[in-house]
C-alpha positions in Angstrom: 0.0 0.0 0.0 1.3 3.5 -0.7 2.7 5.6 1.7 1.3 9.1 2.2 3.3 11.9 1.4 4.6 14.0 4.4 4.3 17.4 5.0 7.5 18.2 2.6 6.0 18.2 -0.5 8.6 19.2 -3.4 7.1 20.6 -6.4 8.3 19.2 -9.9 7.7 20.8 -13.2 4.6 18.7 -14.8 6.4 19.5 -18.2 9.7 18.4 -17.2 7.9 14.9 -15.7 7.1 14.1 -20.0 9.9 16.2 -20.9 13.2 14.4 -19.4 14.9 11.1 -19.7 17.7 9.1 -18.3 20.1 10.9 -15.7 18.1 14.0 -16.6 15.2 12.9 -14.8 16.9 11.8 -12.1 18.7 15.1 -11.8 16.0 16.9 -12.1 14.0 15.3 -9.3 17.4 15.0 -6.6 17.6 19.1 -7.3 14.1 19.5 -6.5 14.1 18.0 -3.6 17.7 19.3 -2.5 16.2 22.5 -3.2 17.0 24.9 -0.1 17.6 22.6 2.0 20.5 24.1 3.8 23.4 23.0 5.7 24.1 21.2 8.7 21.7 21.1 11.1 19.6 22.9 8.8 19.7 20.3 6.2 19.5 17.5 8.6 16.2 18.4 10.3 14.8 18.8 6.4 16.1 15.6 5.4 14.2 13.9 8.6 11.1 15.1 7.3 11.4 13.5 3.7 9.3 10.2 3.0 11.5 7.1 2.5 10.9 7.1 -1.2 11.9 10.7 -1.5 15.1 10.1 0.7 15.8 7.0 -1.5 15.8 9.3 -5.0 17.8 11.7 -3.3 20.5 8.9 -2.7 20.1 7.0 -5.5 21.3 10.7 -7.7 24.4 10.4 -4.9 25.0 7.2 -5.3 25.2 7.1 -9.8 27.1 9.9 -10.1 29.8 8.7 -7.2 30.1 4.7 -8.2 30.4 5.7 -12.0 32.9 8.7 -11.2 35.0 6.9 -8.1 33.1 3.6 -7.6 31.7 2.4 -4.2 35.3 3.8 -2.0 34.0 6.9 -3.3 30.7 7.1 -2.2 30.9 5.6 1.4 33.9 8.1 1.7 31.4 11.1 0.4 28.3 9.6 2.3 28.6 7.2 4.8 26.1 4.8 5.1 23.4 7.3 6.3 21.4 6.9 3.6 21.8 3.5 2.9 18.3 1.9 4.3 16.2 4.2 2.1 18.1 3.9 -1.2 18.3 -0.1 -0.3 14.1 0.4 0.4 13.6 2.0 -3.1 15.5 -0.4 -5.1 13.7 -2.8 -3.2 10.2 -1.4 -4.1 11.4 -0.8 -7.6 12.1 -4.3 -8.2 16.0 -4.2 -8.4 16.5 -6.7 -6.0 20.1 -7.8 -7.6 21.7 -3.9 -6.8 19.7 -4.2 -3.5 21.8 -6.8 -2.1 25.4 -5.9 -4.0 24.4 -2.8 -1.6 23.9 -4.2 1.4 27.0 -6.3 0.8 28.7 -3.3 0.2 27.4 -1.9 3.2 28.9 -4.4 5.2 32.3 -3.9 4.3 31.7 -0.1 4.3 30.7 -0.8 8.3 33.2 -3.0 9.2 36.3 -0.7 8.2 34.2 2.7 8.7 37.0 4.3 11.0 39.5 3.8 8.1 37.0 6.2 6.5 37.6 9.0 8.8 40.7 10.7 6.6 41.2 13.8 5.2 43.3 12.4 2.3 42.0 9.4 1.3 44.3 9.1 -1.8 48.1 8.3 -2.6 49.6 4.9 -2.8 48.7 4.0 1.1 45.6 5.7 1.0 42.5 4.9 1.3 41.2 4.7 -2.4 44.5 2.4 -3.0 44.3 -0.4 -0.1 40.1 -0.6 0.2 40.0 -3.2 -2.6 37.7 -5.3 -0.7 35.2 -2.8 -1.3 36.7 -1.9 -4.9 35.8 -6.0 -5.8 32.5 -5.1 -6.0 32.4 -2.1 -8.6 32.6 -3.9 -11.6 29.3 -6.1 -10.7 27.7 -2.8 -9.2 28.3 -1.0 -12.2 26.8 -3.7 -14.8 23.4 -3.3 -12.7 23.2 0.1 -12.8 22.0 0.1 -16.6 19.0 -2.4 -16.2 18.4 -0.5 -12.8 18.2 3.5 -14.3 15.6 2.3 -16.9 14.0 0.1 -14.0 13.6 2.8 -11.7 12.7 5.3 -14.1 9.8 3.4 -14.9 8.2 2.9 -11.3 9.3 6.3 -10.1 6.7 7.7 -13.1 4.1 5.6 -12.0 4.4 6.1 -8.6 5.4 10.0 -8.7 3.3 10.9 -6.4 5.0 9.3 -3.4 7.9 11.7 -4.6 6.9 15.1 -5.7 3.7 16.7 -6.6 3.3 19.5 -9.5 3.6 23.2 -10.4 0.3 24.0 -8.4 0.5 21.1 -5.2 -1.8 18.8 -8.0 -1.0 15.2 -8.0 0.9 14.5 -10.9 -1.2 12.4 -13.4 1.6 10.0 -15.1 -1.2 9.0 -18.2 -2.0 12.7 -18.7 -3.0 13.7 -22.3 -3.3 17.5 -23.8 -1.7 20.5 -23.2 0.4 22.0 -20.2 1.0 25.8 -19.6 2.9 27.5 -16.5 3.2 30.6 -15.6 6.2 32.9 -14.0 5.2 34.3 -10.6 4.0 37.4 -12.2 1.4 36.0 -13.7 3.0 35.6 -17.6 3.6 32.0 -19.5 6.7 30.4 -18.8 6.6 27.2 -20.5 3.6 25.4 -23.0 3.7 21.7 -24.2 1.6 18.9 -25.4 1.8 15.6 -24.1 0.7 12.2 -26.0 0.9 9.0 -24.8 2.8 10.4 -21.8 5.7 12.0 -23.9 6.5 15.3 -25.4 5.2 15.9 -29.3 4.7 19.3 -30.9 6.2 22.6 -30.0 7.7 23.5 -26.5 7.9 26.7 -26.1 9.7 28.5 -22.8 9.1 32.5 -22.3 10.7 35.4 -20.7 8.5 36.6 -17.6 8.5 40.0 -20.0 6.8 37.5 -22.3 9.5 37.4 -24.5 9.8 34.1 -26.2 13.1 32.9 -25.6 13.1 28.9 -26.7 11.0 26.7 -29.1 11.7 23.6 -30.0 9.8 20.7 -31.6 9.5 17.2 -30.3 8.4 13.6 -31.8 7.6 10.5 -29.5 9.4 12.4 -26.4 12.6 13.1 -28.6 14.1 16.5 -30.6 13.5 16.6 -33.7 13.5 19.8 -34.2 15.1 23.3 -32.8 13.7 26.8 -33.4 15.1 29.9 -33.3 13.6 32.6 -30.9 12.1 34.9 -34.1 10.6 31.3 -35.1 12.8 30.2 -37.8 13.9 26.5 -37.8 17.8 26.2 -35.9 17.8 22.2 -35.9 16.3 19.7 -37.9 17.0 15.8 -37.5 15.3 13.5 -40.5 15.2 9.8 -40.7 15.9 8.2 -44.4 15.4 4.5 -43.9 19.2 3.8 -41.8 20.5 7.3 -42.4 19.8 10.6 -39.8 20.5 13.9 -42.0 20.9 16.4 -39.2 20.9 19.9 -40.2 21.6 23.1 -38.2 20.6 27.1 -39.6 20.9 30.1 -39.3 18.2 33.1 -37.4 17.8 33.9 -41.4 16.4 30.3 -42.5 19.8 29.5 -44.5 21.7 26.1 -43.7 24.1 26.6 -41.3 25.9 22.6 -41.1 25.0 19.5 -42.4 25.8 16.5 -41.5 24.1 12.9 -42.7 25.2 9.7 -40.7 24.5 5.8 -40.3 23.7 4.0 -37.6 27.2 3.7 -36.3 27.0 7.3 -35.7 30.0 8.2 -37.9 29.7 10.9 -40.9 29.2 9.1 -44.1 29.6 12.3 -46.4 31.8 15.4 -45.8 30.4 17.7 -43.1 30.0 20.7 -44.5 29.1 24.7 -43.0 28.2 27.7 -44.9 28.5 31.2 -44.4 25.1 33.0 -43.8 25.1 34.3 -47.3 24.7 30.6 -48.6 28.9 30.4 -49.8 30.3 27.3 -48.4 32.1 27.8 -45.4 34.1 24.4 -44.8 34.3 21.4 -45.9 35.9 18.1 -44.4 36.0 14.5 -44.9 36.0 11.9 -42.9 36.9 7.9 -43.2 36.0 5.4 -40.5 35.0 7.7 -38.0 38.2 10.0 -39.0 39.1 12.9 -40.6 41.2 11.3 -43.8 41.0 13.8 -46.8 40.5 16.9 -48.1 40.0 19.7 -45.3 38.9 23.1 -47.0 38.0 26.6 -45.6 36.3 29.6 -47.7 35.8 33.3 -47.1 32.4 34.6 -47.5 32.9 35.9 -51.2 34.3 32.3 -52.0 37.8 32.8 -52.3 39.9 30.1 -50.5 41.1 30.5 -46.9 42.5 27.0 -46.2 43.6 24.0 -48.4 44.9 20.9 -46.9 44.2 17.7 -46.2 44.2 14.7 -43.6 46.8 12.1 -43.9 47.3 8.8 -42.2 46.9 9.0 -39.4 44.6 12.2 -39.6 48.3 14.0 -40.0 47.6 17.4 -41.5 49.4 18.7 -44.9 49.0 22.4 -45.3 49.0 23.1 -48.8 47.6 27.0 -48.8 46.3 29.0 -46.3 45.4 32.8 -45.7 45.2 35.2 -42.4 41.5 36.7 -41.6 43.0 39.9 -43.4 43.1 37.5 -46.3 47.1 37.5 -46.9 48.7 34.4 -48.3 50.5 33.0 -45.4 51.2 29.4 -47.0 51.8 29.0 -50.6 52.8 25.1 -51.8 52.9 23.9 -48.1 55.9 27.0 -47.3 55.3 29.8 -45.0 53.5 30.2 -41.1 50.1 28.4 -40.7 48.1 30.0 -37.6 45.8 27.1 -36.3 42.7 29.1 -34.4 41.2 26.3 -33.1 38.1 26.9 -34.8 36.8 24.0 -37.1 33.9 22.0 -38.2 33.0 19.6 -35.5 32.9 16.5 -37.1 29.7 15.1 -34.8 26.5 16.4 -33.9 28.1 19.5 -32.5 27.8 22.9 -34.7 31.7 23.4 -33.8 34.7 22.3 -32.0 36.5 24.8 -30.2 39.6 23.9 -28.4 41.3 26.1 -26.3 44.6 25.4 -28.2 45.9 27.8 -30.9 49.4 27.4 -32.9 51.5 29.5 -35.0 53.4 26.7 -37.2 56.3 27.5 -39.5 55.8 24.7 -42.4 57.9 22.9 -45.1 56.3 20.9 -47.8 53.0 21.3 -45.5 54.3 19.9 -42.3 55.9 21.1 -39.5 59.3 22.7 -40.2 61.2 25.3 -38.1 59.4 27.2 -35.3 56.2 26.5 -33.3 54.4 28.5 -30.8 51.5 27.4 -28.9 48.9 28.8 -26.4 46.1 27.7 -24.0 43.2 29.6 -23.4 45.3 33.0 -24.9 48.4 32.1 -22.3 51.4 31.0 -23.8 51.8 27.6 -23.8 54.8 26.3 -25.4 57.6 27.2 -28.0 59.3 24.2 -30.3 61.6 23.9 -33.3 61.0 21.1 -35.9 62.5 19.5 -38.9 60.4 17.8 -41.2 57.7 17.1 -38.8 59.4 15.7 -36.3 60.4 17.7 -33.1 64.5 18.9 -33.2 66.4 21.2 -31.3 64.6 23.0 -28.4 61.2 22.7 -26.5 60.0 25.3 -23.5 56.9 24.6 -21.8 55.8 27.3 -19.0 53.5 27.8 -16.5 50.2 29.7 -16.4 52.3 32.4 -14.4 54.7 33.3 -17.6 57.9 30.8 -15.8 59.5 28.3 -17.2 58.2 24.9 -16.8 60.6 22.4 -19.0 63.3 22.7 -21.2 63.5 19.6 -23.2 66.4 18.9 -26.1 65.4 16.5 -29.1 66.8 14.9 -32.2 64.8 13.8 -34.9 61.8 13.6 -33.0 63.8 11.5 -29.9 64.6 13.6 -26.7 68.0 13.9 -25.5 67.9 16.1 -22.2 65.4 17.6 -20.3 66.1 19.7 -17.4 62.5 20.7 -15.1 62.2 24.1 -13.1 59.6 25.3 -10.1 56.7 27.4 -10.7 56.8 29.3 -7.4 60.3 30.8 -5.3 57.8 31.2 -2.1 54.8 29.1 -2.7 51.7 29.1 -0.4 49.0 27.5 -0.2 45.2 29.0 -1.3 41.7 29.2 -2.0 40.7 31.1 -4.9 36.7 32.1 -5.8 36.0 32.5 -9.9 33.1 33.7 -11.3 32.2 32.6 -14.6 28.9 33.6 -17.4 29.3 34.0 -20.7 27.8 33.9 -24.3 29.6 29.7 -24.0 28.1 28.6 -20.9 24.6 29.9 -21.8 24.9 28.1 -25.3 25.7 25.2 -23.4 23.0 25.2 -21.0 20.2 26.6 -23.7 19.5 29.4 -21.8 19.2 32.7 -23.9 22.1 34.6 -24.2 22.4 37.9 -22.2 23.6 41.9 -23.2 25.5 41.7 -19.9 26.5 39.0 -17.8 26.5 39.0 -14.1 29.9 40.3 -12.3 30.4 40.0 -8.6 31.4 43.1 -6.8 32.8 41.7 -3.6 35.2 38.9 -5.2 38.1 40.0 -3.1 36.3 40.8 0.1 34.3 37.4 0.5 36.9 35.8 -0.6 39.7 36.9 2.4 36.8 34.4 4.5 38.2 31.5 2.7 40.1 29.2 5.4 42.7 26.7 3.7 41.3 23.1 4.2 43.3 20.5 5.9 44.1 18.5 3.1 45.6 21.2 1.3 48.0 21.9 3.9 48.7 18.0 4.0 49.5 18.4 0.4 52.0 21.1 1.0 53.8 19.0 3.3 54.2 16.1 1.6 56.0 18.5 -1.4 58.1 20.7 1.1 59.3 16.9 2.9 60.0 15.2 -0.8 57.1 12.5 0.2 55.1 12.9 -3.0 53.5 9.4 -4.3 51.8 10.7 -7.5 52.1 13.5 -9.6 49.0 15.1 -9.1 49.9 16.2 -5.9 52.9 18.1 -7.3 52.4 21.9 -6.2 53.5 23.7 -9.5 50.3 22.2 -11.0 48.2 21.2 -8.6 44.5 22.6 -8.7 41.9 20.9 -7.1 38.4 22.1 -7.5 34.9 22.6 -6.9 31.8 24.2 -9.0 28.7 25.4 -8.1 25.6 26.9 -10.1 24.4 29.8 -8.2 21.5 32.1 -9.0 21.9 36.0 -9.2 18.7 37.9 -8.2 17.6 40.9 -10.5 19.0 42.7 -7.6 22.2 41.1 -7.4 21.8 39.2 -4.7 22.3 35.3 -4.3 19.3 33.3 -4.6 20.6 29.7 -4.2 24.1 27.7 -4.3 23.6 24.4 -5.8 27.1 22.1 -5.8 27.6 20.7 -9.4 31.4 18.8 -9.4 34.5 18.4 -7.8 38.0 17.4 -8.1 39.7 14.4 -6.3 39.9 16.3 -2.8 38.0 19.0 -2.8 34.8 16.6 -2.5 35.3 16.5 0.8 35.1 20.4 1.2 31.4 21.0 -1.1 29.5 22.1 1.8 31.6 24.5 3.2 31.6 27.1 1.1 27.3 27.8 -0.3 27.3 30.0 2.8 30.5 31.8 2.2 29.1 32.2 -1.6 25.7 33.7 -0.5 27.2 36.6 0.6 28.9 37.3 -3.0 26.9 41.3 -4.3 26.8 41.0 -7.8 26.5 43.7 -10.9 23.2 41.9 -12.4 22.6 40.4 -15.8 21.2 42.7 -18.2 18.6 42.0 -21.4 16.9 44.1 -23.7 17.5 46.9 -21.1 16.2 45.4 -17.6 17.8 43.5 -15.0 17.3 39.7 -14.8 17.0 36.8 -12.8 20.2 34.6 -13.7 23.2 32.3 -12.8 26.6 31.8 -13.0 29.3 29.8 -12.1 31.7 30.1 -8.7 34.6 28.0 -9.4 36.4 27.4 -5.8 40.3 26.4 -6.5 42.4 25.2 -3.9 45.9 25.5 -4.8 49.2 27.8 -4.7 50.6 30.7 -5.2 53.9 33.3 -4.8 53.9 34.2 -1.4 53.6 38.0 -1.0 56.8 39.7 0.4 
């Protein structure tokens, strides 16, 4: 018999019930019911008042993303058992019996070595992650039931939502629902509209600005995309079944073709991808062979007049034949001159582009690398090389992010011959560093329309002279100050252990909620310690269409080191 819901009664977008899939379902309901729910004692008193069910979905998000990133050291380590019973209860009740007992196997272990636990380093050679194989035995057999489980669970939780969340309004959510949805932003104006048949998404989706803007449509067939709109209602994305082969198709605001790019069922391109300018003159052109590029690889300025010849090799080993700068100078002629790689191509997948962080300035001979190389990462130099006929000869410097040498490494004909290794730091230190990050690339990413001006915080400096250096980062700095390293990560010149969170900025600049989205190898240990510190971050709002919004960024929390300050 059903349990009855307590008096915590999450609300879950009805649309986003027919809407997601998969791990975005899951996601979806663990940050619903995470949603302000604290810290510490705070947190703890909300949890005690969640159902079992709703306890065991919040666990079960905990648990998938910890076994599949670390495996079960990982999460017991994160976790401890405390939320064992009701994630063993809802497998249970889901009928995933198998994972139910690998579990409480688990479990066992976890309970009789549980003081072992209790570290602030758990890695190295003699750490914990290294000697708990006992517990790392059962991974493998966890991780083969966690398919077969997902789409298990999946299945019950939307029959049996309503012992989990209810909707937009406090309704029951009605899991064989059939017509039209429609909700509205707390002023009163539509936020999103779909139609649901046969429990899935088909037709247009639309999502609005509470100015009543609209911002998003897209266009969806048996619960999948199958089509993307622009926000002035022109088609962006278009996938089309011909018998085995998907044609996808991307376009511009205007209507004109953007990308195409047709595959088989393995995935791989069976024709060259091709991109055009907005005018309608192809743009690029690349082909591909088994999955890789192998082939012509051409580029075009918008009046047609050739901005890159070359093509892929064995190997997918670039030959420069011609190239020209964006002030359309001839900087390769017969595979002889200085080829600057931008980074900027044709992705040669579903993606509309690849761009890599890397850019090179390559002198070439008979198309391949000949004489001097320069390369940077993210704008910051990077590296400078010499080559002879494509192999690397005479000297390579690598530096740090800080303009200081890194390496100096000697080769011969592509073999290395010395290398000598220098520090980053004179006086290092250990720190915590706050970074706030929004941009045109992370809203693209997350499909949320782009802003005129992005969010900057005011305070940056201020909040972040709170910031107390954790205990494992002071361990770190021992172990390189005594010479007791065991892995490379560790080593100080580069180490930079992390932690993101998505927080939302109020119209007024204020922040609105902390949610933690990923960690490094330490700092997972450290994730609730800061969303109070970040709260009191005062921000210069997001700006569109001449108002202030409602919107989020990104606080990036590094722990790692720096010059000391004399």
């Amino acid at each position: 018999m059903a349990r009855k819901l307590t008096e915590v009664r999450p609300r879950f977008s009805r649309i986003d019930f027919f809407r997601l899939r998969g791990d975005d379902f899951f996601e979806a309901l663990y940050r619903c019911l995470d949603h302000d729910g604290g810290e510490k004692k705070q947190y703890r008193k909300r949890w005690a008042k969640l159902n079992p069910h709703q306890q065991g979905v919040y666990a079960f998000w905990c648990f998938l993303g910890d076994v599949l990133n670390g495996g079960l050291v990982q999460y017991f380590y994160n976790h401890t058992h405390v939320m064992v019973s009701a994630l063993h209860q809802l497998l249970e009740d889901s009928g995933n019996a198998p994972l139910a007992e690998l579990l409480a196997e688990a479990t066992k272990i976890y309970c009789m070595h549980h003081k072992e636990f209790d570290v602030a380093n758990p890695f190295g050679a003699d750490g914990l992650f290294a000697h708990m194989t006992e517990l790392t035995k059962l991974d493998h057999p966890v991780e083969r039931k966690l398919g077969r489980t997902c789409k298990q669970l999946e299945q019950w939780l939307r029959a049996n939502i309503s012992l989990v969340v209810v909707g937009d309004g406090g309704e029951p959510i009605d899991p064989t629902f059939n017509g039209d949805i429609e909700t509205r932003h707390p002023n009163g104006k539509v936020f999103e509209q779909a139609t649901v048949r046969r429990s899935k998404l088909t037709g247009a989706y639309r999502r609005y600005g509470d100015d009543g803007t609209l911002e998003y449509t897209c266009f969806y067939k048996g619960g999948k995309v199958s089509a993307d709109y622009w926000p002035n209602g022109q088609l962006k994305l278009k996938k089309t079944k011909r018998g085995k082969i998907t044609v996808i198709e991307w376009y511009y605001p205007s209507g004109n073709i953007h990308k195409r790019f047709v595959t088989d069922k393995s995935g791989d391109a069976i024709e060259p991808v091709r991109r055009w300018h907005e005018n309608g003159q192809l743009a690029e052109e690349i082909h591909i062979e088994d999955g890789k590029k192998h082939g012509p690889w051409l580029k075009f300025f918008d009046d047609g007049s050739p901005h890159l010849q070359a093509e892929h090799r064995k190997g997918e080993t670039l030959v420069v034949k011609n190239a020209w700068d964006d002030q359309r100078r001839q900087t390769v002629k017969n595979g002889r001159g200085t080829f600057f790689e931008d980074g900027r191509r044709i992705d040669v997948s579903y993606n509309l582009f690849f761009e890599p962080s890397w850019t090179d300035e390559q002198e070439l001979h008979k198309g391949i690398p000949h004489g001097n190389c320069t390369t940077w990462h993210d704008g910051i130099l990077w590296s400078r090389q010499e080559y002879a006929n494509g192999k690397l000869h005479g000297v390579r410097i690598h530096y740090y992010d800080n303009g200081r040498v890194r390496s100096r490494r000697t080769y011969r004909h592509g073999k290395e011959i010395k290398n000598e290794e220098f520090p980053k730091f004179d006086d290092p230190r250990p720190v915590v560093l706050l970074r706030v990050e929004a941009n045109d690339k992370l809203y693209a990413a997350w499909g949320d329309p782009l802003l005129d001006v992005y969010p900057t915080a005011r305070d940056l400096e201020q909040v972040q002279a709170q910031l107390e250096v954790p205990p494992f980062l002071h361990e770190v700095f021992e172990r390189n100050l005594s010479g007791a390293l065991t892995e490379e990560y560790d080593n100080l010149n580069t180490f930079d252990d992390y932690i993101a969170y998505h927080v939302m900025v109020t119209e007024e600049g204020y922040v609105d909620s902390v949610e933690f989205s990923g960690a490094s190898a330490y700092s997972g240990s450290a994730i609730n310690i800061y969303p109070p510190i970040i709260r009191e971050l005062r921000f210069e709002p997001g700006w569109k269409q001449g108002r202030k919004i409602r919107c989020r960024v990104v606080v990036w929390v590094h722990h790692t080191f720096a010059e000391t300050e004399h």
